[in-house]
N, C-alpha and C positions, 0 to 999 in steps of 0.2 A: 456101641453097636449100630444106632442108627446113622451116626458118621460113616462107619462105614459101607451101610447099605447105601448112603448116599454118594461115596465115593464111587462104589463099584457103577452104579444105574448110572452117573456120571462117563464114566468110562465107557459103558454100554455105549451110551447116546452118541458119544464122539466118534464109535464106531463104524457104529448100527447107519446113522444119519446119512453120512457123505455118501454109505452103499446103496443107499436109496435114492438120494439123488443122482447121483451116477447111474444108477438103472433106469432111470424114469429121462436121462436125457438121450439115451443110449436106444431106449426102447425104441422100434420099429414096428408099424404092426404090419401084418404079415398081409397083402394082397393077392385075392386071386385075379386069377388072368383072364382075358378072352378077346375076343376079336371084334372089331367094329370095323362095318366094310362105308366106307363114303360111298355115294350113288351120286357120279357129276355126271356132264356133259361130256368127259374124255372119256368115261369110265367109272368100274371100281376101283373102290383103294383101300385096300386093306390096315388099317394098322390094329396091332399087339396091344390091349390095354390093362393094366392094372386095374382092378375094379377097388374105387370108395364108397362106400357103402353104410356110413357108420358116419358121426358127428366126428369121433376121436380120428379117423382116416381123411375124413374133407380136411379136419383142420392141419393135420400135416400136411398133407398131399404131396407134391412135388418137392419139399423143404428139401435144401442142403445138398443135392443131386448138382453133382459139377457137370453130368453131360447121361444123354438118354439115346437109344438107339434110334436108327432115323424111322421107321416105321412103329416106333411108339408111341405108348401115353398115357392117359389117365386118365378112366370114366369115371366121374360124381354121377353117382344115382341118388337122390333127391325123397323120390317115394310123392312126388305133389309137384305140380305148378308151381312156381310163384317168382317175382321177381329178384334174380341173383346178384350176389356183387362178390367178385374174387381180388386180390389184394397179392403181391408178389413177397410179401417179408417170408424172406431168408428162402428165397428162389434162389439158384444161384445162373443159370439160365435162359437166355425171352426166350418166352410160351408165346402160340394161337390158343385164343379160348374159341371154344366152339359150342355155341347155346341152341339147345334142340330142345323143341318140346314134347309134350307128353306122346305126338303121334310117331315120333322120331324124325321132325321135321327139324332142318338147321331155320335156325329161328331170328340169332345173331353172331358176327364174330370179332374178336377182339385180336388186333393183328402184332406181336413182337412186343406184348409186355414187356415191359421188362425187371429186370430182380432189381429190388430194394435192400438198400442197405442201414437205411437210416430206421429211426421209430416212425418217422411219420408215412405212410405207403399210399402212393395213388391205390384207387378203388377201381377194377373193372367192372361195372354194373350191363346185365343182360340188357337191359331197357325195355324185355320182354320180358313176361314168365315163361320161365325154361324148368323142365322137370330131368333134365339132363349138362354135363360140361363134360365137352373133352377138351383134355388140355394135354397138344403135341407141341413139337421145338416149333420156335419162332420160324416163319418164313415158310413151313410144310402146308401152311393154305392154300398162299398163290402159288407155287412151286407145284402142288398137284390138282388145280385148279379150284376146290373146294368152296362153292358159293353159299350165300343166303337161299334157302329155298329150295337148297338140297338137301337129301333125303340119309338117311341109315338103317341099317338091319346089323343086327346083335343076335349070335345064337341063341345066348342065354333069354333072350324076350319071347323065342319063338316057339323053346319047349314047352 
């Protein structure tokens, strides 16, 4: 009899196991959206952003994404200051990062990362504390002139 419980939990496990792993690499979590307007010298500039919000959302973030719409991207909200460092493993894409601090001041930017394929990942570090990152496709900085020292507004900050 206990062979056999052993058998069966056996079987379970060979199951049970892979459907979890297979869930957990499949998993997405689910982001909401909003808009972030850049405040340059040409103008505004709108882009769509997925908001991160959460440790488990920063650490995905942009993974595995073979291509993003051109007016998008992806806000890391922080919750604090403090010195950042983003890393491109399993980006499939170069990103601008774009480092704002807490007053929604651009603070730093990081211009056409690029995706990493190896283990070992260059680090893009803020060199400032930044309580915010957007991260849009490579090249959408200069292309919509987006400097240091410019500004943002976010609905979601102003309700």
């Amino acid at each position: 009899m206990k062979k056999i419980k052993k058998i069966i939990i056996g079987i379970i496990s060979l199951i049970v196991a892979p459907i979890i792993i297979i869930m957990l690499l499949l998993y997405q979590p689910v982001y909401k959206t909003d808009t972030v307007v850049f405040i340059t010298d040409k103008g505004e500039v709108p882009v769509t952003v997925e908001i991160a919000d959460t440790p488990a959302k920063h650490a995905r973030g942009l993974m595995n994404r073979s291509e993003m719409d051109y007016n998008s991207g992806m806000l890391f909200i922080f919750g604090n200051e403090a010195t950042r460092s983003f890393w491109m493993k399993n980006t499939l894409i170069p990103l601008d990062m774009i480092f704002i601090d807490s007053n929604y001041k651009i603070v730093n930017i990081t211009k056409q990362a690029q995706p990493c394929k190896t283990i070992a990942c260059e680090f893009y570090p803020s060199g400032v504390p930044a309580a915010y990152v957007v991260e849009v496709n490579g090249g959408f900085v200069d292309e919509k002139g987006i400097k240091i020292g410019d500004e943002i507004k976010v609905e979601m900050f102003e309700n």
